[in-house]
Backbone as a printed PyTorch tensor [residue, N CA C, xyz], in Angstrom:
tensor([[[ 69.9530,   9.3730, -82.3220],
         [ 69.3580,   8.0400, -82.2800],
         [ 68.8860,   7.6440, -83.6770]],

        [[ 69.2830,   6.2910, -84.3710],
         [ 68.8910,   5.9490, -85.2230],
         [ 67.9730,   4.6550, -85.4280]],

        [[ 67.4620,   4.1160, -86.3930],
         [ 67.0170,   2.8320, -86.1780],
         [ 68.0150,   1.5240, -86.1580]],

        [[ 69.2390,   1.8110, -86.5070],
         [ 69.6680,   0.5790, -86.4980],
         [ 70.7190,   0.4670, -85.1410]],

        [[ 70.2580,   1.6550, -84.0980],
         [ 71.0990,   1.8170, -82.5690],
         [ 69.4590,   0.8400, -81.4040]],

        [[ 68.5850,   1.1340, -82.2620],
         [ 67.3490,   0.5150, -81.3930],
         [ 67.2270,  -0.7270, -80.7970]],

        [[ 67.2050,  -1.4240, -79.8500],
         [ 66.8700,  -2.9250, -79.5000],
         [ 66.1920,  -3.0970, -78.3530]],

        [[ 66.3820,  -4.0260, -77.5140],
         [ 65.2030,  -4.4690, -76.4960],
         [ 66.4960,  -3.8050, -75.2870]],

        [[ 66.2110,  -3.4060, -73.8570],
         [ 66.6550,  -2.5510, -72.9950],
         [ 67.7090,  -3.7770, -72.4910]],

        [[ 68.3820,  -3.7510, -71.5990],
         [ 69.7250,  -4.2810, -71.1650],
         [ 68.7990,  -5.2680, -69.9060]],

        [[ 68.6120,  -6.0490, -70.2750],
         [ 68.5740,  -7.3220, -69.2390],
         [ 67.2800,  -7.6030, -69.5450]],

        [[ 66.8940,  -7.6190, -70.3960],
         [ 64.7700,  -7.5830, -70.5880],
         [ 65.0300,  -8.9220, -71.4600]],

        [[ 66.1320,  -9.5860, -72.0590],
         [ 65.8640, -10.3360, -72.6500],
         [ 67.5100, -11.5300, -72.5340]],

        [[ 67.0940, -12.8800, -72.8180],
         [ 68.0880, -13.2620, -71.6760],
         [ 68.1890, -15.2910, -73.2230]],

        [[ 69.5600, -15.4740, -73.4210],
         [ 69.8000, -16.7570, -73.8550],
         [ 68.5640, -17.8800, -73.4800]],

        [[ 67.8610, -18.7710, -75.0980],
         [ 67.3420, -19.6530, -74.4060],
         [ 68.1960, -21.2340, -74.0000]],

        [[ 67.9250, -21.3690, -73.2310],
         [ 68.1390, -22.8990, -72.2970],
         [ 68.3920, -23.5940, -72.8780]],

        [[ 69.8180, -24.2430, -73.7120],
         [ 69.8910, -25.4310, -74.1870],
         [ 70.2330, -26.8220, -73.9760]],

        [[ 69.3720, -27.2390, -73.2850],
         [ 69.3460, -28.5890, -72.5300],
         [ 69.9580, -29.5570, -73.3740]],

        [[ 70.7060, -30.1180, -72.4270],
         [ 70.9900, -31.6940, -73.2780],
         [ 72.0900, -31.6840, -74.2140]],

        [[ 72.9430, -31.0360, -74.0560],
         [ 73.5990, -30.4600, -74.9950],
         [ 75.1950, -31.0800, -74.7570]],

        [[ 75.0870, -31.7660, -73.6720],
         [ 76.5990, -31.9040, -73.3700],
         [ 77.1050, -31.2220, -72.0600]],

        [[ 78.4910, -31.4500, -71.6560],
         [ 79.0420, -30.7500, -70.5660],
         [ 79.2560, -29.3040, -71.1700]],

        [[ 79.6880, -29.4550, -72.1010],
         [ 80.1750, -28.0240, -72.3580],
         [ 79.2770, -27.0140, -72.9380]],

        [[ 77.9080, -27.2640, -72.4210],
         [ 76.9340, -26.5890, -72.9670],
         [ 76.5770, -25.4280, -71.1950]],

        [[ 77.4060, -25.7220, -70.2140],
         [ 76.9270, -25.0780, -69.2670],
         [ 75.7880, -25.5060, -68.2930]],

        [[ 74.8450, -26.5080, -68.4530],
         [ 74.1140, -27.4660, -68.1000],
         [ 74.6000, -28.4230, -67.8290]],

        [[ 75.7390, -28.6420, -67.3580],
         [ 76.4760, -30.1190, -66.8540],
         [ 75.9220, -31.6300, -67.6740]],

        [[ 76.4470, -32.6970, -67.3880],
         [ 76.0740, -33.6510, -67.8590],
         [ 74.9700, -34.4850, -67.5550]],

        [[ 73.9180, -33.6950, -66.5360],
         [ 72.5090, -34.8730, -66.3450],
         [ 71.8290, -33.7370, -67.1920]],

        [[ 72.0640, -32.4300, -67.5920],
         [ 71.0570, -31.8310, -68.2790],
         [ 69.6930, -31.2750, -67.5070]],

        [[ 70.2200, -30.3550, -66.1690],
         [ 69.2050, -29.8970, -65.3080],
         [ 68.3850, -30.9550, -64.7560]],

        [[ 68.9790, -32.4530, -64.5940],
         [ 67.3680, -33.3520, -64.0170],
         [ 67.9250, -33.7760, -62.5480]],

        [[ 69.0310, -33.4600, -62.5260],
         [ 69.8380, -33.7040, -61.1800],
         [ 70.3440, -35.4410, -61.4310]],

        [[ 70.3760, -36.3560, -60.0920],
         [ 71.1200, -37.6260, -60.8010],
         [ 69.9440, -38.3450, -60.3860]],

        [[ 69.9660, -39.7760, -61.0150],
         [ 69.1770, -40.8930, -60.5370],
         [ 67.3100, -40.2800, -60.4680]],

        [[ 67.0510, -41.9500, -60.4320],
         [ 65.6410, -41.5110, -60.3320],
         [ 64.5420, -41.5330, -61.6360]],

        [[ 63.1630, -41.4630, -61.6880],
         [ 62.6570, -41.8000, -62.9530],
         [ 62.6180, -40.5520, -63.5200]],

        [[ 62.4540, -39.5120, -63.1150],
         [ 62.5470, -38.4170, -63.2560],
         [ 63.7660, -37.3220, -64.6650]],

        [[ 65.1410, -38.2740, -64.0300],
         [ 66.1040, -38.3130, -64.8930],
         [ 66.3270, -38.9770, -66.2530]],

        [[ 65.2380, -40.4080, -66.2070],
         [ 65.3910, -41.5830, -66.8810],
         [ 64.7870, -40.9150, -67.9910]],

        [[ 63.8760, -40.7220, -67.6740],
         [ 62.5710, -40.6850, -68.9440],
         [ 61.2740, -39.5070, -68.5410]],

        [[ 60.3370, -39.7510, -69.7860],
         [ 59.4690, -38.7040, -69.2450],
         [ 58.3600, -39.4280, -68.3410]],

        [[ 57.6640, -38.4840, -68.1630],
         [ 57.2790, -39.1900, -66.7840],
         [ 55.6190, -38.6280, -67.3880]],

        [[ 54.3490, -39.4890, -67.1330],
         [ 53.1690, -38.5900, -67.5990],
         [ 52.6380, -38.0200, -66.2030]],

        [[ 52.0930, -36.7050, -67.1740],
         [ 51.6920, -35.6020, -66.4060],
         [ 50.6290, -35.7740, -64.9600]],

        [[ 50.2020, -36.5540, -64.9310],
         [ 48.9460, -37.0980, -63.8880],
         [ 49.8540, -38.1950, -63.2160]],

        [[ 51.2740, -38.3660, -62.9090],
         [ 51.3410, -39.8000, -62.6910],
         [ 51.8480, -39.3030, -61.1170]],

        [[ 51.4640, -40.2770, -60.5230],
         [ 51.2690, -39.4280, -58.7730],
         [ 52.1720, -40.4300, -57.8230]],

        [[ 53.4040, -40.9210, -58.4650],
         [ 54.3130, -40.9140, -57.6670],
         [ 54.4530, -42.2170, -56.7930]],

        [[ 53.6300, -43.5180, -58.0490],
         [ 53.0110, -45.2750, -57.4390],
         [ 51.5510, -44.5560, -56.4190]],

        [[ 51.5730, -43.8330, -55.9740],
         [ 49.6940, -43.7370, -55.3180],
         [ 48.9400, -43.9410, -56.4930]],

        [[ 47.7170, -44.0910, -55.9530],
         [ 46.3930, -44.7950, -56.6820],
         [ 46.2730, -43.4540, -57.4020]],

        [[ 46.1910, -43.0870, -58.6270],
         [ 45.6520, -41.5070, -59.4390],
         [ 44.3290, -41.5200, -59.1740]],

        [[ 44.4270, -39.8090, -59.2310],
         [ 42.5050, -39.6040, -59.0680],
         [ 41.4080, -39.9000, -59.4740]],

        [[ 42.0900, -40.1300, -60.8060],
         [ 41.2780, -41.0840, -62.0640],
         [ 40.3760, -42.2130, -61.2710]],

        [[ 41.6060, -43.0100, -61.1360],
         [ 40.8390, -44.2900, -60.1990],
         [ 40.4480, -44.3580, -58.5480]],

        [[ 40.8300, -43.3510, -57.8680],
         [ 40.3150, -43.3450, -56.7640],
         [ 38.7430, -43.1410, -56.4490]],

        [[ 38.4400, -41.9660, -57.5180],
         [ 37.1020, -41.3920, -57.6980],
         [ 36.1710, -42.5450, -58.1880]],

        [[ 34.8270, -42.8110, -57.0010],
         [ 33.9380, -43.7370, -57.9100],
         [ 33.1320, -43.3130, -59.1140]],

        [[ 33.2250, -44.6760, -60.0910],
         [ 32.7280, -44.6220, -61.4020],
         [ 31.1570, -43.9080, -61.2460]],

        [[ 30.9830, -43.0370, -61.9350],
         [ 29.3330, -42.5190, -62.1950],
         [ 28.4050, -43.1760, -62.3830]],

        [[ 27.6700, -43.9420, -61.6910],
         [ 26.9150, -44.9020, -62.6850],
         [ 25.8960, -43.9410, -63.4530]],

        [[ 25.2620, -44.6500, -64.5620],
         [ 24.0790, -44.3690, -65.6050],
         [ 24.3900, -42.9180, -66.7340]],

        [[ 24.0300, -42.5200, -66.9580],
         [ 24.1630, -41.2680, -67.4530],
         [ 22.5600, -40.3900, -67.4020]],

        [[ 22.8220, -39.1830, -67.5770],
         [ 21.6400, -38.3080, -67.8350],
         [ 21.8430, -37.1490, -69.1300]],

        [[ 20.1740, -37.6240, -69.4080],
         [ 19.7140, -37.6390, -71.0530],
         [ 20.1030, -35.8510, -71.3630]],

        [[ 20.7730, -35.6360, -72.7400],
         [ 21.2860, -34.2390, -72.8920],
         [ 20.0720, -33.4770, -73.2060]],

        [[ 18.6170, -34.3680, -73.1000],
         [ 17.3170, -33.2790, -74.1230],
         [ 16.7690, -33.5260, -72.6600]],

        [[ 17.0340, -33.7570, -71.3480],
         [ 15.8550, -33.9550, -69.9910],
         [ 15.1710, -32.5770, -69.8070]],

        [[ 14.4030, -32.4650, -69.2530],
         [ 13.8890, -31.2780, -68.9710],
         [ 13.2470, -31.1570, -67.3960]],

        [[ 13.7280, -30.5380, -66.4680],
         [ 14.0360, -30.1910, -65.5950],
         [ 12.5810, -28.7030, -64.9580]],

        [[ 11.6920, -29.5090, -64.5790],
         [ 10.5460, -28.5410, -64.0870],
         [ 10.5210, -27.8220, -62.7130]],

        [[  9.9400, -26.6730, -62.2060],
         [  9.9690, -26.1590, -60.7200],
         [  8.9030, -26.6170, -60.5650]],

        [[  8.9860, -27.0610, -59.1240],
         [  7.9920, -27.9290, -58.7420],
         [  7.2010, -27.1160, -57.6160]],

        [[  5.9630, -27.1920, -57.8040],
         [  4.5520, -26.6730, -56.7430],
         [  3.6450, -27.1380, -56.1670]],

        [[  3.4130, -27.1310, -55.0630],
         [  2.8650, -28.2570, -54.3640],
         [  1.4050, -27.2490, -54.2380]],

        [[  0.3150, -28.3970, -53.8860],
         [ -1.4110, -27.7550, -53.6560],
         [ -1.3180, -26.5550, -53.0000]],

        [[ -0.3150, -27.4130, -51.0660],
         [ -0.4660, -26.0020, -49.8310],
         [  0.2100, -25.0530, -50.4990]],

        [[  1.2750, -25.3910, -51.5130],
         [  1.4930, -23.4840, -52.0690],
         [  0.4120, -22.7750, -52.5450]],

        [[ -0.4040, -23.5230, -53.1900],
         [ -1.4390, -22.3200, -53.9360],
         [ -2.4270, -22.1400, -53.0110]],

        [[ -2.6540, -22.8360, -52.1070],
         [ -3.5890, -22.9370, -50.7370],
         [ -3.5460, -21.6740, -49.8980]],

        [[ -2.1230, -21.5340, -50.3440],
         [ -1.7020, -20.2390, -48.8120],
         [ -1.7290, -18.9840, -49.5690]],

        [[ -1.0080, -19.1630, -51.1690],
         [ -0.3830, -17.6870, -51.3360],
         [ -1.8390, -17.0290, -52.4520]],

        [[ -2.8980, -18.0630, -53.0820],
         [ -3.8320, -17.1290, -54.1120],
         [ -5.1470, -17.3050, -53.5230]],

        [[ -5.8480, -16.1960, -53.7280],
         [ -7.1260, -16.1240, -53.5110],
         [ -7.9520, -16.7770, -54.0460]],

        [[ -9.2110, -16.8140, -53.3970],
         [-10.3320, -17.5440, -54.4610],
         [-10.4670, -16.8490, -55.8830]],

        [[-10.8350, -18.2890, -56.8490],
         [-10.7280, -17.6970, -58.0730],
         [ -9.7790, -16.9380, -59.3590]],

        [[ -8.5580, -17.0650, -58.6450],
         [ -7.5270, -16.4820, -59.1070],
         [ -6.4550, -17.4460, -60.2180]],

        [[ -6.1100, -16.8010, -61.2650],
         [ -5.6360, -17.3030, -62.4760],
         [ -4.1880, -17.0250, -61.9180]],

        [[ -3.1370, -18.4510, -62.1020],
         [ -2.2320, -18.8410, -61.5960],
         [ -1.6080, -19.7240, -62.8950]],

        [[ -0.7350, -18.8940, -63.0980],
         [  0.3740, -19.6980, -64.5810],
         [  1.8530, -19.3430, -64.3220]],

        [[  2.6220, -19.7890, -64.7150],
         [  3.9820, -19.3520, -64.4430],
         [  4.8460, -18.3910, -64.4610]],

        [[  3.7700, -17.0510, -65.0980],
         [  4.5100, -15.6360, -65.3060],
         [  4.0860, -15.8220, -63.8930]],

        [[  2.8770, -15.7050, -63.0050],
         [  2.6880, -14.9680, -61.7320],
         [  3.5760, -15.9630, -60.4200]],

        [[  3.6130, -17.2400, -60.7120],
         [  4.6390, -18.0070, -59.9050],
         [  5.9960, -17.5000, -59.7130]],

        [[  6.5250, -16.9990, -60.9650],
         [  7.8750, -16.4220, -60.8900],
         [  7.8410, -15.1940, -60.3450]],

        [[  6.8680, -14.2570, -60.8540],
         [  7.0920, -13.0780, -60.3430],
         [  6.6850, -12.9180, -58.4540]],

        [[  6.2630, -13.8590, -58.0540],
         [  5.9070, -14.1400, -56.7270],
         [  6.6550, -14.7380, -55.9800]],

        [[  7.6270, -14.9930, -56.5070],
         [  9.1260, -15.8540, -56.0460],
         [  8.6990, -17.5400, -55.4910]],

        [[  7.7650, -17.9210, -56.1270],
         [  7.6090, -19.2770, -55.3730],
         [  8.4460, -20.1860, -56.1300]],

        [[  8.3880, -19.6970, -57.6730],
         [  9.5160, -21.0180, -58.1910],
         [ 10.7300, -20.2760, -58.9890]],

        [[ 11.7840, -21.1550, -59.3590],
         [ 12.8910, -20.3210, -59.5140],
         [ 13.1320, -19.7090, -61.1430]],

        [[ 13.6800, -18.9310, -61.5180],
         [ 13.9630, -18.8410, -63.1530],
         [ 15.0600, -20.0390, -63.5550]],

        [[ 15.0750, -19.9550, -64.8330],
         [ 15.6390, -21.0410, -65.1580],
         [ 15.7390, -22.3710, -65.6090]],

        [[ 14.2840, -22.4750, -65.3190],
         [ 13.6160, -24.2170, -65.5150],
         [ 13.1360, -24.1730, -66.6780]],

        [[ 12.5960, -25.6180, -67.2070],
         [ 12.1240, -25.6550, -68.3390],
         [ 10.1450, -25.5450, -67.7660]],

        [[  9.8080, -25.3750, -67.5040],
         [  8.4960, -25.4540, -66.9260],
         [  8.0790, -25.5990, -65.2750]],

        [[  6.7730, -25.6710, -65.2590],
         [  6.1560, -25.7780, -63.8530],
         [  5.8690, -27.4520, -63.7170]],

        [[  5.7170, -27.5670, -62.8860],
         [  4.7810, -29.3240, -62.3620],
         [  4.0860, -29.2830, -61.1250]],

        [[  2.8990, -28.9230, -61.1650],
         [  1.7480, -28.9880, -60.1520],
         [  2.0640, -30.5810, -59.4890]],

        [[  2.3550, -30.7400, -57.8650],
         [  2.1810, -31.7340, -57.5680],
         [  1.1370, -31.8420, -56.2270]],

        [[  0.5640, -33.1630, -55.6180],
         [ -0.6630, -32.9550, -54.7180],
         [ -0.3180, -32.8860, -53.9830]],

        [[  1.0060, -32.5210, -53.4740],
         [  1.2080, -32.5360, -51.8210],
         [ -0.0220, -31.2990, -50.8300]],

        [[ -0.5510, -31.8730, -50.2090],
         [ -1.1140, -30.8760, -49.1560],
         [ -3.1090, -31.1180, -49.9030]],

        [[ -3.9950, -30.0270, -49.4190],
         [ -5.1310, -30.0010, -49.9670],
         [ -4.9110, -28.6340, -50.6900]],

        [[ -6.4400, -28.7680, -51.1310],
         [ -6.9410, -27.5090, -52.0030],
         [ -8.5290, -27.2830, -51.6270]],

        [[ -9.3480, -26.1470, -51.5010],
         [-10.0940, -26.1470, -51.3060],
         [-10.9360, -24.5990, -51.7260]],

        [[ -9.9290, -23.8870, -52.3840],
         [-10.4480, -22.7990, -53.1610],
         [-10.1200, -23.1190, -54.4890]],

        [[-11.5510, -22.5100, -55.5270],
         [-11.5990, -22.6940, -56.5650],
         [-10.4510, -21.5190, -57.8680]],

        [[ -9.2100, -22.2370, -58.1240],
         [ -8.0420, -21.2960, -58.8690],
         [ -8.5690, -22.0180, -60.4290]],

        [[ -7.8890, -20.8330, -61.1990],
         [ -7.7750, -21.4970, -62.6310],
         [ -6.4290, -21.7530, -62.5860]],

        [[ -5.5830, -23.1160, -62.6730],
         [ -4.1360, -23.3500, -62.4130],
         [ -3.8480, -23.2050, -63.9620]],

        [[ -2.1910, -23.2010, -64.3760],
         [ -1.9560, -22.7840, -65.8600],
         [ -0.7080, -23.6930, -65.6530]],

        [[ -0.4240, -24.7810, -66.1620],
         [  1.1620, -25.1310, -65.7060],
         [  1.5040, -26.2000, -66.6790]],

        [[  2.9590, -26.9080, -66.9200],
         [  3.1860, -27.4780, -68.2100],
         [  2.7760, -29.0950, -67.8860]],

        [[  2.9230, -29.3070, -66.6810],
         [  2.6830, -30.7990, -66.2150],
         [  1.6390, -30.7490, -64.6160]],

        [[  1.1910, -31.7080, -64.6980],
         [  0.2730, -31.8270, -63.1400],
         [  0.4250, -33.1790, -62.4620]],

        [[  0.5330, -33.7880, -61.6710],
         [  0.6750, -35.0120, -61.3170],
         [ -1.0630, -35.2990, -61.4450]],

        [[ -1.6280, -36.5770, -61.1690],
         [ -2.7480, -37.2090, -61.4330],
         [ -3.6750, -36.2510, -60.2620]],

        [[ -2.7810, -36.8890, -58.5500],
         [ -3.5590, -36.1360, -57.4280],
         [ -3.9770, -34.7550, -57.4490]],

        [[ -2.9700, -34.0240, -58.3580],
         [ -2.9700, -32.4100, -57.8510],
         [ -4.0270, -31.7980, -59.2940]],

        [[ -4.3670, -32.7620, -59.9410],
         [ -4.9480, -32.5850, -61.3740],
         [ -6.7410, -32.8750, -60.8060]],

        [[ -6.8140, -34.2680, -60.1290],
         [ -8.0900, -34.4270, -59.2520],
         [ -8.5120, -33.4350, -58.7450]],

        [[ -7.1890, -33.1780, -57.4650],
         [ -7.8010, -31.8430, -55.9970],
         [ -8.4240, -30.9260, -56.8090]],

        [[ -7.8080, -30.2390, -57.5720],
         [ -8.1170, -29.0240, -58.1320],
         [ -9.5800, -29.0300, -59.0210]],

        [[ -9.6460, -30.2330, -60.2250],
         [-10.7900, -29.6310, -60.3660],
         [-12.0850, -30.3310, -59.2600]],

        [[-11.9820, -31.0640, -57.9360],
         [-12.5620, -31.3540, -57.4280],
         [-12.7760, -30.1830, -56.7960]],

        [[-11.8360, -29.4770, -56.2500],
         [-12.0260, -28.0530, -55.8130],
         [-13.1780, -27.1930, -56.6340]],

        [[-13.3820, -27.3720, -58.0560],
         [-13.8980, -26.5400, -59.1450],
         [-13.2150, -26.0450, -59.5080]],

        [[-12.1900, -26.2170, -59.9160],
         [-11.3080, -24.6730, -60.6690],
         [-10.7900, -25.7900, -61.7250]],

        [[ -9.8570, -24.9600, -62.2320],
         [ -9.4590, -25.9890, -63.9710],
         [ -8.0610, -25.7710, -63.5750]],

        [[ -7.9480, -26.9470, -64.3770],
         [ -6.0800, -27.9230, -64.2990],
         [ -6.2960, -27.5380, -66.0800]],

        [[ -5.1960, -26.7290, -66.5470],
         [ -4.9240, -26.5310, -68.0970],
         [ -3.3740, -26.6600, -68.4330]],

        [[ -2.6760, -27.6360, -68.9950],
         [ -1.6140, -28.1280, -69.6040],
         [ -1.1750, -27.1970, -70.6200]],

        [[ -0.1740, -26.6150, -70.4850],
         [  0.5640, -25.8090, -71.5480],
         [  1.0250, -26.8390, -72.7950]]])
């Protein structure tokens, strides 16, 4: 065996396709497109669905857009801290997460007033709505903004 007996194995590699070439190219005279039709005519674009409406336009338009800097908070309502912390207890978003009440992933917390409050927490969170900012320190405990 030498190097110049070496090549690619017996059928692993095969003539490329020369379309368009004429009859006597072995591709007959439509050139693989078969007869008639737009298909044969010309090229045809890739999305074009055959006179139906394309997906493009079937699909309704999006209205508005949303802002690429928004920031996206887990949200906590009063009866959560009502049920799950004791009196007096310091509540910020390491112990929310690790307690599974809000999810990873967010850009912050947002205390909102749904429900009452009536034990005194130190809350720790990046936003509070007005109500849930009242309950709490009406409760006595402190509302503190990251």
């Amino acid at each position: 065996m030498s190097l110049h007996n070496i090549g690619p194995a017996k059928g692993s590699t095969s003539k490329r396709r020369r379309v368009g070439r004429g009859i006597g190219s072995g591709m007959g005279k439509t050139a693989t497109r078969g007869t008639k039709g737009q298909k044969a005519r010309r090229q045809i674009h890739p999305n074009f669905e055959g006179g139906q409406t394309p997906i493009q336009r079937r699909l309704p338009v999006k209205k508005g857009f949303r802002n690429i800097n928004h920031k996206e908070f887990a949200i906590v309502n009063l009866d959560d801290l009502e049920k799950l912390f004791e009196e007096g207890a310091e509540v910020n978003p390491e112990v929310l997460l690790k307690s599974g009440i809000i999810p990873a992933g967010k850009d912050g917390v947002k205390v909102l007033g749904f429900g009452s409050i009536s034990k005194k927490l130190k809350v720790t969170a990046h936003k509070f709505s007005k109500s849930a900012q009242a309950a709490i320190v009406k409760a006595k405990g402190e509302a503190i903004v990251l």
